[in-house]
C-alpha positions in Angstrom: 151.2 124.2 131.8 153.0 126.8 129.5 156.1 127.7 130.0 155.9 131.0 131.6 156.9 133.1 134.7 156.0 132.9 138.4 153.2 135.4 137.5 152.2 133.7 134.6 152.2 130.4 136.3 150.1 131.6 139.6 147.3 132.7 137.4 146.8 129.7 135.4 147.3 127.8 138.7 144.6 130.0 140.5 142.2 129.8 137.7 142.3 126.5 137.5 141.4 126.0 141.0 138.8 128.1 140.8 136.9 126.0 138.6 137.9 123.2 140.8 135.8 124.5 143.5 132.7 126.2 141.4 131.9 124.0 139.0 130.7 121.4 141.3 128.6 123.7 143.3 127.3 124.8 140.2 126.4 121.2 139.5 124.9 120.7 142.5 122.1 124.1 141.6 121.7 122.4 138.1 120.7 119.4 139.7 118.7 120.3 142.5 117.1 123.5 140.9 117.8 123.1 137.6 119.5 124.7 134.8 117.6 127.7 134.7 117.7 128.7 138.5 122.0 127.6 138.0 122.4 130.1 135.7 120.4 132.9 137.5 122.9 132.0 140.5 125.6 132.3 138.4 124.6 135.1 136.5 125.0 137.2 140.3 128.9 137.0 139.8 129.6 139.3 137.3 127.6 142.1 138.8 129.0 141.5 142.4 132.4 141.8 140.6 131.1 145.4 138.7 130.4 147.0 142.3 133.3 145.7 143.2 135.8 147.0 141.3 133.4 150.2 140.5 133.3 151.2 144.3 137.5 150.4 144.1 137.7 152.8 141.2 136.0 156.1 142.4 137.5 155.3 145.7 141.5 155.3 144.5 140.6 157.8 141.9 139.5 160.2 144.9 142.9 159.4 146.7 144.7 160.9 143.9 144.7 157.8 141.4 148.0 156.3 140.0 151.3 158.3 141.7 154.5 157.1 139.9 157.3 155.8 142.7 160.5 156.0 141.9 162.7 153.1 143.4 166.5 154.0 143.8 169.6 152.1 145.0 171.0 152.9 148.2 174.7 153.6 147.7 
């Protein structure tokens, strides 16, 4: 693990149980299917994810986009 932050340290941490939990489904459709039908299975992610974050896009950029907040201390 490098030595990082909290932030740093949850993302390696979640990414690395990610693959914990698809690479043995993706195992199990090379097995049973094979390699070809894995990989068409797989190859669904990255345009679920395009949508995704497409629809998220047009959608906050119609709600004004980014708006700066300014955080003060209460005195």
């Amino acid at each position: 693990m490098p030595l990082c932050g909290d932030v740093d340290s949850g993302a390696f941490a979640g990414g690395n149980l990610a693959v914990a939990f698809v690479l043995p489904v993706m195992g199990g459709w090379y097995d049973h299917y094979g390699a070809s039908a894995a990989f068409r299975y797989v190859a669904v992610a990255p345009g679920v994810l395009a949508i995704t974050f497409g629809v998220l896009f047009f959608y906050y950029r119609a709600a004004g986009g980014y708006k700066a907040v300014r955080i003060e201390a209460d005195v």
